[in-house]
matplotlib code that plots the C-alpha trace (Angstrom):
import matplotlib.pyplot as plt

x = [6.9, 4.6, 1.3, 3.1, 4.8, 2.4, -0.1, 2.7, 3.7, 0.4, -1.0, 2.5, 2.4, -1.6, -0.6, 1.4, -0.9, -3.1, -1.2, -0.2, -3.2, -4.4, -1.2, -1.9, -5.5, -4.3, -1.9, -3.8, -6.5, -9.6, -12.9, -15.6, -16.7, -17.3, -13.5, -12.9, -14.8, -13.7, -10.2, -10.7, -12.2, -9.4, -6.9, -8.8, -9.3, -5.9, -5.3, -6.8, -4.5, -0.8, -0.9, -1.4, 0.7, 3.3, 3.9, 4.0, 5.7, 9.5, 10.9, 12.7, 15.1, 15.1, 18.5, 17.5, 20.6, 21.3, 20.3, 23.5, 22.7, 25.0, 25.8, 26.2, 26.9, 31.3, 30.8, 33.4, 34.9, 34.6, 37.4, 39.6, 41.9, 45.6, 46.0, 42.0, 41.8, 39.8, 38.2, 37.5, 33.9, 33.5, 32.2, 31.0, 32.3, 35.3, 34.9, 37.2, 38.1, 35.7, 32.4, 30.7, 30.7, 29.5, 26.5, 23.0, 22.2, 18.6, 16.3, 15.4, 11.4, 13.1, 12.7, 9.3, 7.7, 4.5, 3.4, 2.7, 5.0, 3.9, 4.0, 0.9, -0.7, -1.1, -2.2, -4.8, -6.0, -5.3, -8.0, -10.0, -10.8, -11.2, -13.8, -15.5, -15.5, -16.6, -19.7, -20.8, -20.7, -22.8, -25.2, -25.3, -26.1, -28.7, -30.8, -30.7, -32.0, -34.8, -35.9, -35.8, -38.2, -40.6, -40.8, -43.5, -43.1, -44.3, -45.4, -42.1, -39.7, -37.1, -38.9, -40.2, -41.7, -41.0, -42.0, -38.7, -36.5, -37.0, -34.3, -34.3, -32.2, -30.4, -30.2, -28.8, -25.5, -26.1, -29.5, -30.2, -33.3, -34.2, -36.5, -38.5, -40.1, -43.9, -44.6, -43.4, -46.3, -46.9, -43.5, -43.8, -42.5, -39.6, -38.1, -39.1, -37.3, -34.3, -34.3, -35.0, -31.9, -29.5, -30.8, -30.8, -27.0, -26.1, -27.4, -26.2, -22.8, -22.8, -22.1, -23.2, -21.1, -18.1, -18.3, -19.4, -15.6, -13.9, -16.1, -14.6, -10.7, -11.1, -11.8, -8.9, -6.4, -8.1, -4.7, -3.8, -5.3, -5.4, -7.7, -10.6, -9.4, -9.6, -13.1, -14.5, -13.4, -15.0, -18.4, -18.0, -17.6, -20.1, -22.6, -21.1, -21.8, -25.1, -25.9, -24.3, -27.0, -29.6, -28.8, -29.0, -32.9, -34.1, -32.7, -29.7, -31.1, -34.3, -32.1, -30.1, -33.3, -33.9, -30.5, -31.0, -34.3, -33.5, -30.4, -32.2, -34.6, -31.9, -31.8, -28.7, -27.9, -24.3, -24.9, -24.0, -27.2, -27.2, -26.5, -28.4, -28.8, -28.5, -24.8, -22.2, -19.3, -19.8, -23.4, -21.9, -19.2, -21.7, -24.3, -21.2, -20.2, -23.7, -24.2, -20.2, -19.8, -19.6, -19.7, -21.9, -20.3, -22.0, -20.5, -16.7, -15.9, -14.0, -11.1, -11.3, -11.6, -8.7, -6.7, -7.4, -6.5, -3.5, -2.3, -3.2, -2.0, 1.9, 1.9, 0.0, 2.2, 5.5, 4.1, 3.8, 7.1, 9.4, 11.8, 13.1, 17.0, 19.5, 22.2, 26.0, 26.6, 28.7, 32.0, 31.7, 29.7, 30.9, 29.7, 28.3, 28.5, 25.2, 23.3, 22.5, 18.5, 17.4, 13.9, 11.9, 10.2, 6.2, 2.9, 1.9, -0.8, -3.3, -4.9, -8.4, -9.0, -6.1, -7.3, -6.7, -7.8, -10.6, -9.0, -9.3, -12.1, -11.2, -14.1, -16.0, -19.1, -21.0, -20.1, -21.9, -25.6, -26.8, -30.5, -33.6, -34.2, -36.8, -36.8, -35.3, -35.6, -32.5, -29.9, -30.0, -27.4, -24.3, -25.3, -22.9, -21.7, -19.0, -17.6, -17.5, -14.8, -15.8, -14.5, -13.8, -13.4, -11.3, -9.8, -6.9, -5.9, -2.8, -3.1, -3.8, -6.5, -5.1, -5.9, -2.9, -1.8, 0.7, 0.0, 0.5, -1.8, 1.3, 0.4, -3.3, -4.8, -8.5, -10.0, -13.5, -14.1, -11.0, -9.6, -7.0, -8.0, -5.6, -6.1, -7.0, -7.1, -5.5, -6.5, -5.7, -8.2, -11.1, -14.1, -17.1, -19.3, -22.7, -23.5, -27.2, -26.8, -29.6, -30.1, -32.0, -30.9, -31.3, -28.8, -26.2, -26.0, -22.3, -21.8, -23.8, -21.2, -18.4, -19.2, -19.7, -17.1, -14.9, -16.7, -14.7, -16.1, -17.0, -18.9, -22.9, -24.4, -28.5, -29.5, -32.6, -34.4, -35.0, -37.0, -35.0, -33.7, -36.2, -38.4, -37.3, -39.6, -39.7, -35.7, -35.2, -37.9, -35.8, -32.6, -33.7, -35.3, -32.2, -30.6, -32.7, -32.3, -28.7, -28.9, -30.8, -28.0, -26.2, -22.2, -21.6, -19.6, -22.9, -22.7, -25.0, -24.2, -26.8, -25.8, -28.4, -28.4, -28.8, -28.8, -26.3, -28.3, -30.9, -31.2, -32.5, -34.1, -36.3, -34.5, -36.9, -35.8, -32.0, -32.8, -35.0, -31.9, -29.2, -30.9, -31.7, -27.7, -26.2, -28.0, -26.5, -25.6, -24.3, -24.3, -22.2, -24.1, -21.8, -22.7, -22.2, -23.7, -24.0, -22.9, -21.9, -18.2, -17.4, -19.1, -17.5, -19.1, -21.8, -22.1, -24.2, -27.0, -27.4, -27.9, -23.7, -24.1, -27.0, -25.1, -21.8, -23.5, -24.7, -21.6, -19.4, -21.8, -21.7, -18.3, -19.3, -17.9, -18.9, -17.9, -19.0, -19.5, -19.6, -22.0, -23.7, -20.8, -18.4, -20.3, -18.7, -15.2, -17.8, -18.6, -15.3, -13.8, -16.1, -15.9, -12.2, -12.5, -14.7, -12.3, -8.9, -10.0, -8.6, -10.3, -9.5, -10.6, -10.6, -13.1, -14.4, -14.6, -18.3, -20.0, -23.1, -20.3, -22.7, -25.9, -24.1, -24.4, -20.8, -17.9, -14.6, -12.0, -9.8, -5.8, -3.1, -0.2, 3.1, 5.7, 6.7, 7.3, 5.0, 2.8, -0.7, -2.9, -6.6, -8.9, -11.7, -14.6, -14.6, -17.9, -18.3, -19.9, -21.4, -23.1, -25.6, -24.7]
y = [-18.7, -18.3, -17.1, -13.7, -13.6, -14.3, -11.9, -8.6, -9.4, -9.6, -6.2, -4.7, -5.7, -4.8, -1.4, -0.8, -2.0, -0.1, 2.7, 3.0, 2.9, 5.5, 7.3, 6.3, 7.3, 11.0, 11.5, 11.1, 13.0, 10.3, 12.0, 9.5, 7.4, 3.9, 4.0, 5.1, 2.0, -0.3, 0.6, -0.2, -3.4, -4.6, -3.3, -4.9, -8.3, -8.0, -7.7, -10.9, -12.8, -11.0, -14.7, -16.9, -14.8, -15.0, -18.6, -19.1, -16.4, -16.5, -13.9, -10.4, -9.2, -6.1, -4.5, -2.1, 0.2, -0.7, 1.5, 2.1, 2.2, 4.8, 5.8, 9.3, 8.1, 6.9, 3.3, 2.6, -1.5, -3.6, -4.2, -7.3, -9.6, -9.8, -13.5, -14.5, -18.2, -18.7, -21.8, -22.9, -22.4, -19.2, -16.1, -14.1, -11.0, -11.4, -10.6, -9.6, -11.0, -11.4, -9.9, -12.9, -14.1, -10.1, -10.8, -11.9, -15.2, -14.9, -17.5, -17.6, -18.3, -20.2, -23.0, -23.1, -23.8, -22.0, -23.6, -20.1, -17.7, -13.4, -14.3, -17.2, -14.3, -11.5, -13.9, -14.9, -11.3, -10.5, -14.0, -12.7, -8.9, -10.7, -13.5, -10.3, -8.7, -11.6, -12.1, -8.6, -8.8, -12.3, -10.7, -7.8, -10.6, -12.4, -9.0, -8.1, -11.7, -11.3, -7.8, -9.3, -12.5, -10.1, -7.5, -7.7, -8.2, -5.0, -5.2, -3.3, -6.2, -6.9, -4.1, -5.1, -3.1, -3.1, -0.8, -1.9, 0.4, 4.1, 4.7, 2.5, -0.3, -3.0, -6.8, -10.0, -11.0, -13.8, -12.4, -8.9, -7.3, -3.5, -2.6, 0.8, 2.1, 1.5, 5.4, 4.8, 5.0, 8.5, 9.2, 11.6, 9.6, 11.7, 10.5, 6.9, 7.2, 8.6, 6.1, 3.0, 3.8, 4.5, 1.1, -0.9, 0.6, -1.3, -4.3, -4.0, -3.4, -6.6, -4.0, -6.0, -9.4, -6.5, -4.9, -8.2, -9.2, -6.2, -6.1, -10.0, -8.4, -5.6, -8.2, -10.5, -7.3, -5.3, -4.0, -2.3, 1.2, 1.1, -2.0, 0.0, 3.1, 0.8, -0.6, 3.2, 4.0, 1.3, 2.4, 5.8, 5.4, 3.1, 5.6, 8.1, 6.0, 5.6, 8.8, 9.6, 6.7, 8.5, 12.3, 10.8, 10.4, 13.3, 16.7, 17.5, 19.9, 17.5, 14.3, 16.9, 17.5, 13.7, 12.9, 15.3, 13.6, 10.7, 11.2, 13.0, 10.2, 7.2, 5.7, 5.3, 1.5, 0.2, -3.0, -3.8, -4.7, -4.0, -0.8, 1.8, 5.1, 7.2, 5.4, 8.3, 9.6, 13.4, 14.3, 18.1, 16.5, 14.0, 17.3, 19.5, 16.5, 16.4, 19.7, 20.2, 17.2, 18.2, 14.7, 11.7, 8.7, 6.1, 2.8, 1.3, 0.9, -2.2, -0.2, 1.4, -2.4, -3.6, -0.5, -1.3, -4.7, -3.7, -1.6, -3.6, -7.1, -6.1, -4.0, -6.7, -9.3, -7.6, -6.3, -10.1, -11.1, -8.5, -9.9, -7.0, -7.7, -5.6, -4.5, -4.7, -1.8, 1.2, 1.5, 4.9, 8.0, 10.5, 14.2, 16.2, 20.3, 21.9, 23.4, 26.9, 27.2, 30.9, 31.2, 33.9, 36.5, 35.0, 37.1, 39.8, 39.2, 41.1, 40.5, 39.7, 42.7, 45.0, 48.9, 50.1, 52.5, 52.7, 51.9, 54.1, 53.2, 52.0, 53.7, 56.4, 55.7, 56.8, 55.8, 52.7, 53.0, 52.3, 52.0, 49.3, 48.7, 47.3, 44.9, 46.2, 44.9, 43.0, 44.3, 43.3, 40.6, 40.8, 38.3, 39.0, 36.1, 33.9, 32.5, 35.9, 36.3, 34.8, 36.7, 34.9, 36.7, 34.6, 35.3, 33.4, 33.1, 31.2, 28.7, 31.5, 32.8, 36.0, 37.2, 36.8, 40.0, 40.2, 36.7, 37.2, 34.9, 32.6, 31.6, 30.4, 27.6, 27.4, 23.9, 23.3, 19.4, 17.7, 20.9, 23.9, 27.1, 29.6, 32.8, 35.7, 38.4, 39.4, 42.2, 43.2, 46.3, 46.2, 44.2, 46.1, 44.6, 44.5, 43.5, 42.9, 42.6, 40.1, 41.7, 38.8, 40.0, 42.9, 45.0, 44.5, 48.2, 48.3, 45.1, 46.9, 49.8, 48.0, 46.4, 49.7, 51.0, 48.2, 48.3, 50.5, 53.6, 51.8, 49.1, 49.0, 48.3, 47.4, 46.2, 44.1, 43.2, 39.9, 37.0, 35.5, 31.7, 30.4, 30.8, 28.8, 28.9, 32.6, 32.9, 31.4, 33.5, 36.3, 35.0, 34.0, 37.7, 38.8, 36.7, 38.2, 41.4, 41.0, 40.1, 43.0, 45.4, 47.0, 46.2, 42.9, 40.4, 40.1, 38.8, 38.2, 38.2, 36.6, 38.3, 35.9, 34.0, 30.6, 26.8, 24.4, 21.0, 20.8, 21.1, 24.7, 24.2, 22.1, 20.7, 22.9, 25.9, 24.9, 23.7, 27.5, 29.2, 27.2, 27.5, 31.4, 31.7, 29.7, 31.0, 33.3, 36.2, 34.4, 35.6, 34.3, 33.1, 34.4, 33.9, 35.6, 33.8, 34.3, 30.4, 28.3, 28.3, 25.2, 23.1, 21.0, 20.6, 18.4, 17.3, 17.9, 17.0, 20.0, 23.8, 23.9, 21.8, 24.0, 26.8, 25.0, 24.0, 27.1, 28.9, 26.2, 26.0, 29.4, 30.9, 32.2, 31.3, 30.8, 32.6, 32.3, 34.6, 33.6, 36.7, 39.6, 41.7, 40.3, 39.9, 43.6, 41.1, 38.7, 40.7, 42.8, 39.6, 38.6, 42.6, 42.0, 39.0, 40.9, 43.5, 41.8, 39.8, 38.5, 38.9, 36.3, 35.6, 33.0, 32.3, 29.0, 26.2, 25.7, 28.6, 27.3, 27.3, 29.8, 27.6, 24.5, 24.1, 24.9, 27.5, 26.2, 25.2, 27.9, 26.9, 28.3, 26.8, 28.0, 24.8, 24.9, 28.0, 28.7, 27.5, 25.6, 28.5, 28.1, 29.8, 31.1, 30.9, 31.6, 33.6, 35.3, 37.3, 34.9, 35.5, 33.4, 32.7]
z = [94.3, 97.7, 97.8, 99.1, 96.3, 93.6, 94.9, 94.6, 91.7, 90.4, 91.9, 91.0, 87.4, 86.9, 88.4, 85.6, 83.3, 84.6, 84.6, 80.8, 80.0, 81.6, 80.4, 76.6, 77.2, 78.4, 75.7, 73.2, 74.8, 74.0, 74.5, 72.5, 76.0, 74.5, 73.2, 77.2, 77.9, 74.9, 76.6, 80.0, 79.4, 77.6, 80.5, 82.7, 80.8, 80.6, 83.8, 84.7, 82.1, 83.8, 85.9, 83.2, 80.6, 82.6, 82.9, 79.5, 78.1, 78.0, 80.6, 79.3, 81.9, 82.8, 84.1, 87.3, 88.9, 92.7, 95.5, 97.7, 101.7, 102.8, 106.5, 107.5, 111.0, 111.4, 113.5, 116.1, 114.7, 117.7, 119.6, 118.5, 120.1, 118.3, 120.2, 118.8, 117.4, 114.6, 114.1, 110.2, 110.1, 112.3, 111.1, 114.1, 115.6, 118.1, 121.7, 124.1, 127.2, 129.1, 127.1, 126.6, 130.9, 131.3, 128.4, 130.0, 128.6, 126.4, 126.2, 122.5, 121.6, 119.1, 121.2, 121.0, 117.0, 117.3, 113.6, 111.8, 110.5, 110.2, 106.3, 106.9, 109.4, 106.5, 104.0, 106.2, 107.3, 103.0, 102.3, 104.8, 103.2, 100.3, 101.2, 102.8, 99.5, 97.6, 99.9, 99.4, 95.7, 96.3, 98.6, 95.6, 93.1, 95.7, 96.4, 92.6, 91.8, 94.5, 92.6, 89.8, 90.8, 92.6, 89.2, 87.0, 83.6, 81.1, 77.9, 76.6, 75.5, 78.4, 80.6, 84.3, 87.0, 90.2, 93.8, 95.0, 93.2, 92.6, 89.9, 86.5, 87.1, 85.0, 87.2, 85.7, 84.5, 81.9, 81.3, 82.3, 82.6, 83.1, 86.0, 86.3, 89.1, 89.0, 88.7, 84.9, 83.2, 83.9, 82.7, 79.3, 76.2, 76.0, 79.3, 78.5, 75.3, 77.2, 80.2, 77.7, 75.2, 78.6, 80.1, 76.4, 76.1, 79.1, 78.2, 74.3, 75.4, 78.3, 80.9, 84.0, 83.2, 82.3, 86.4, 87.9, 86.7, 87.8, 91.1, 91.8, 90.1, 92.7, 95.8, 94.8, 94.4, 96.8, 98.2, 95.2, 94.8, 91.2, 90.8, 92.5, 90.0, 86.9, 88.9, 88.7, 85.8, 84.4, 86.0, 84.7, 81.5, 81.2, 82.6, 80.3, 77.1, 78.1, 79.1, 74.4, 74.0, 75.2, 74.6, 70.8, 71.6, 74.1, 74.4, 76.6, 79.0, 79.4, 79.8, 82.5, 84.6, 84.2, 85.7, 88.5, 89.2, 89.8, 91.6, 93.9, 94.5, 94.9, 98.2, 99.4, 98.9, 99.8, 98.0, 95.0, 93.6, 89.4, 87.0, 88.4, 86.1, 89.3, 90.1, 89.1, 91.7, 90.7, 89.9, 88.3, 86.4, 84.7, 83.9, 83.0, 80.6, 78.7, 78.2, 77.1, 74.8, 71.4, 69.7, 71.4, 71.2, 68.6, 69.8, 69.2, 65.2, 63.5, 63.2, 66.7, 68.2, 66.2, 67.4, 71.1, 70.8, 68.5, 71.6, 74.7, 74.0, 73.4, 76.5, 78.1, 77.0, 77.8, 81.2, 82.3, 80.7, 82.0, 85.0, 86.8, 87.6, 90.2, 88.0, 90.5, 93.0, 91.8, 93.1, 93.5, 92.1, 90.6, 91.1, 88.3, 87.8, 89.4, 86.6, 86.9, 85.6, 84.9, 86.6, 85.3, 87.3, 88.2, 87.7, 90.4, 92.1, 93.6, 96.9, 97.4, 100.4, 98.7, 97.7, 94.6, 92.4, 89.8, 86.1, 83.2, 81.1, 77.9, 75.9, 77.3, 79.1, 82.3, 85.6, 86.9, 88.3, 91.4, 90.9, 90.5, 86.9, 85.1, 81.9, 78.9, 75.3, 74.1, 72.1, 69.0, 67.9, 65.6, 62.9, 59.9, 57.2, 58.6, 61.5, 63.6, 66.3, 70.0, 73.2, 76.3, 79.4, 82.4, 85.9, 87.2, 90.7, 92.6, 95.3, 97.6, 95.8, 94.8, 91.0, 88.7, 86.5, 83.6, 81.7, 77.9, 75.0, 74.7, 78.5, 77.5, 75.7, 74.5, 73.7, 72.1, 71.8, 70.7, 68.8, 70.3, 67.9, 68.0, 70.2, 67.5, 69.8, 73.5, 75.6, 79.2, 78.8, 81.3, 79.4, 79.5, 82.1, 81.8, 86.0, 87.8, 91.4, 92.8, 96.7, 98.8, 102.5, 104.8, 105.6, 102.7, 101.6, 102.3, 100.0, 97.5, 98.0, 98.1, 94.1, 92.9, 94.0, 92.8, 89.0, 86.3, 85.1, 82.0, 83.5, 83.8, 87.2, 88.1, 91.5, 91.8, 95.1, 95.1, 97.4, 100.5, 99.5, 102.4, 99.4, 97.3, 94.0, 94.2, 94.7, 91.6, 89.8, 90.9, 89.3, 86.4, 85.9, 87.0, 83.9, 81.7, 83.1, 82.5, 78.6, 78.2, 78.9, 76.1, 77.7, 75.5, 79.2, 81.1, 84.9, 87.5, 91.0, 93.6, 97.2, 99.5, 102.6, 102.5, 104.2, 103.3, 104.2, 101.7, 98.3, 97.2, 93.6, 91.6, 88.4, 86.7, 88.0, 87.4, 83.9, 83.2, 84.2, 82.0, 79.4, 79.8, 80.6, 77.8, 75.4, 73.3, 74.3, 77.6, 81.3, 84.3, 87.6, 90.6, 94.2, 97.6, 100.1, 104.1, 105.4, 107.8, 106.6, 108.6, 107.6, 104.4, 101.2, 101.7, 97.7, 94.6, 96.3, 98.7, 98.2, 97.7, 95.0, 93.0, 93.5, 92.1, 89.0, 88.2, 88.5, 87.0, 84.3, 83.6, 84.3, 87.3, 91.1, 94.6, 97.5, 100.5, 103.7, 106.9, 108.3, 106.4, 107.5, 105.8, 102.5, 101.8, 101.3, 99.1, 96.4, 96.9, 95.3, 92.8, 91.3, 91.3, 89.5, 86.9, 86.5, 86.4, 83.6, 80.4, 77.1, 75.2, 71.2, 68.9, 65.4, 66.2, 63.6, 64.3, 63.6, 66.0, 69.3, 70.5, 70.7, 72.6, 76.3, 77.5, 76.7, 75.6, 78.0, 79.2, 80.7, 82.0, 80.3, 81.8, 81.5, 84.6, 85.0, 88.2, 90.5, 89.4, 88.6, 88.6, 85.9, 86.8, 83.9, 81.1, 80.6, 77.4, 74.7, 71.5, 68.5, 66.8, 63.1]

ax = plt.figure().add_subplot(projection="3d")
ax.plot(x, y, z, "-o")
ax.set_aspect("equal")
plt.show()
């Protein structure tokens, strides 16, 4: 076997390894994140041993059917001499008179043995990447070992300081230490607490040794996309175990704005250089995460271990052992009836700038208000024994962002943690809004207008006059009033819709302000965040790190969305769409088997389930009316 050779079948075989894995770990739906990372560790341990299993192992054949080339195009034979003398060993194609004194003569290059072949050329451009790769990760470990010589020891136990870094860090393989920034001792005991347990976990758990072997996998089978998957998925879970580690010692919304903190502070290093706690891919998929999990992960059981190992080594073994064999070519193929599939009719759809008319009200109620409002005391919450009933409200659009009519319950799917209750109640009736319109521009009457006039007759409607997002600390005053504002209306699906113009380069809010408004809109009763918001619609999404991404959170958090304008005139088309999200909504119900669903920091998961059926449809929420046990 070359070195060709060896090196494909190595990627191709980890692939698959890799691969099932995954697979397994999707089936079987596996939220607790160090049995994620237990998991990928052994896939990737196992990995590394494919080469040497398979030289020992015996080999299992495995019979493949033939691909048959077959040409659509009819070839003319060559023409062929009836006289032609064959000589014993000749196999070519026969000439006719003539054709071979007509051909040019080639000289062939042949001639000449230039000593290297194009297989030796792309194994030395393959060694190459990877010596680069190599010397990056050594250049890593050289830069980590020179913050770590230049930190100061603390008197915490395995604790250093250091002004080179301004994100806790873990450095060392064999040894590793955590290093804070120096500004730690006027860090509250709270986030030491937090930051300690995250770094500790790393450390407990041999995290560094575990990347610095997937960093060196990844260099050597760098060609092979799923070696820098199984690489980052290794990274986040790790993160994501720490992050259980230490939600188990500081609250989750405070250990939220620490996250955010810090991320925000990280300098950008392309090095690899240690575990930093700021290192994540998706900043609102790691906050969403901590504020959603229901269950923190307490480290990898006996059982749970024996299981992994239980599970990896046959697959491993059999991956390495398999010999893939090209059963003989069909002589023919014979054709098979078509099948005749009844496809049923989709979901109408409603167009984001259609006109329609105003809905009957389910109840009877006055027509929405268009007014300024002040603060009104809260409605008093339902708080009868038992589990009481939970309503979801959800939008659903296709690809092409139209809202989706006519689903039934069997077409849904609610998830809270790891368990599907069923749906207990289905209703295609307009929910009763409850909806506080935050104005922050000039000029947007006629977006103001265009809500109301979108709004059922049943829905409630106040208009607040908010700061301009230039100012920052008192923009987000204003929507957190407008929060409260909004739970203190009587209609039980509360919204909040945020009409402002704003930047898209620089973050907006202080984790503060983002933490002060979570927590006002999570807590029971709940309110969605919406947006409309006058931007540069050219420019792409510039990550979690930038007013986009504050927005994002909010809304994702909260059920809300984002929609952006690209001038004030179009904002009318803004808030058009987010009312027709409101009002083409599904109210979905289910009694919860935690009676405290209401107190946690995310709603359940809401899908669209349709086998097949139709396109991908994306939900939109869910926001929701909860009650406090």
């Amino acid at each position: 076997m070359t070195a060709g050779q060896f090196l494909i079948n190595w990627m191709v075989r980890s692939a698959i390894l890799t691969l099932a894995g995954a697979l397994l770990l999707r089936t079987f739906r596996v939220r607790d994140a160090s049995f994620r990372l237990a998991s990928w560790t052994a896939i990737l341990c196992a990995s590394a041993a494919l080469p040497i299993l398979g030289g020992i192992l015996p080999r299992v054949p495995l019979v493949l059917p033939r691909g048959e080339l077959v040409s659509l195009r009819a070839v003319a034979a060559p023409p062929v001499r009836s006289d032609a003398a064959f000589s014993p060993g000749f196999s070519g194609p026969i000439e006719p008179d003539g054709a071979a004194k007509a051909r040019p003569t080639l000289a062939l290059v042949k001639d000449f043995d230039w000593g290297l072949s194009w297989s030796d050329a792309v194994i030395g451009l393959y060694a190459l990447v990877c010596a680069i790769l190599l010397l990056r990760i050594a250049v890593g470990l050289a830069i980590g070992a020179r913050l770590r010589r230049r930190s100061m020891p603390t008197a915490l136990h395995g604790v250093h300081e250091s002004n080179g870094v301004n994100a806790p860090v873990t450095l060392g393989i064999v040894r590793p230490a955590i290093v804070l920034p120096v500004d730690w001792h006027g860090w509250d005991r709270a986030r030491l607490d937090a930051v300690l347990a995250h770094e500790r976990s790393h450390v407990e758990r041999w995290d560094p040794a575990v990347q610095f072997f997937s960093a060196i996998h990844r260099a050597l089978l760098w060609a092979s996309p799923l070696s820098w998957f199984l690489h980052a998925k290794l990274v986040q879970t790790a993160e994501e175990a720490s992050d259980d580690a230490a939600a188990r010692v500081c609250d989750r919304v405070g250990y939220v704005e620490i996250l955010m903190e810090f991320m925000k502070r990280k300098a950008s290093d392309p090095i690899w250089t240690g575990l930093s706690m700021a290192r994540y891919g998706n900043l609102e998929k790691r906050l969403l995460r901590i504020l959603d999990q229901p269950v923190l992960s307490r480290g990898v059981t006996k059982r749970a271990a024996v299981a992994i190992i239980g599970v990896s080594l046959p697959v491993a073994c059999l991956t390495a052992a398999t010999n893939a064999e090209f059963a003989p070519g069909l002589d023919q193929v014979r054709g098979l009836p078509a099948l005749e599939v009844s496809y049923p009719s989709p979901p109408s759809v409603v167009a984001a700038k259609a006109r329609f008319e105003p809905r009957k009200a389910k109840f009877a109620a006055p027509a929405p208000v268009l007014a300024q409002v002040v603060a009104q005391t809260p409605a008093p919450l339902n708080r009868e024994s038992g589990p009481a009933e939970v309503g979801l409200t959800v939008s659903v659009t296709d690809p092409a962002g139209r809202y989706v009519t006519g689903l039934t319950a069997q077409d849904f799917r609610i998830t809270t943690g790891q368990i599907s209750p069923d749906i207990s109640s289905f209703s295609l009736a307009a929910a009763q809004h409850s909806v506080v319109l935050l104005n922050t521009i000039a000029n947007g009457d006629d977006a103001v207008k265009a809500l109301q006039n979108v709004l059922d007759s049943g829905d409630q409607l106040a208009v607040l006059a908010g700061s301009p997002a230039s100012d920052t600390g008192m923009f987000w005053d204003a929507v957190a009033a407008a929060v409260n504002q909004a739970k203190g209306m009587t209609n039980p699906y509360k919204s909040v819709v945020v009409m402002m113009r704003g930047g898209s380069d620089d973050p907006m809010a202080r984790e503060a302000d983002l933490a002060k408004i979570l927590r006002l809109a999570l807590h029971s009763p709940r309110v969605t965040v919406s947006f409309a918001n006058v931007e540069d619609i050219t420019k792409p999404y510039l990550g979690p790190l930038s007013q986009q991404g504050d927005m994002r959170i909010l809304a994702a958090a909260t059920g809300g969305q984002v929609v952006p304008a690209a001038n004030v005139g179009e904002m009318a088309t803004s808030l058009t769409r987010i009312g027709l999200g409101l009002i083409h909504q599904y109210v979905l119900g289910f009694v919860p088997a935690n009676a405290q669903v209401g107190a946690l920091g995310r709603p359940p998961r809401v899908e669209v389930v349709t086998d097949g059926r139709y396109v991908r449809f994306q939900v939109i929420g869910p926001g929701g009316y909860y009650t406090e046990p």
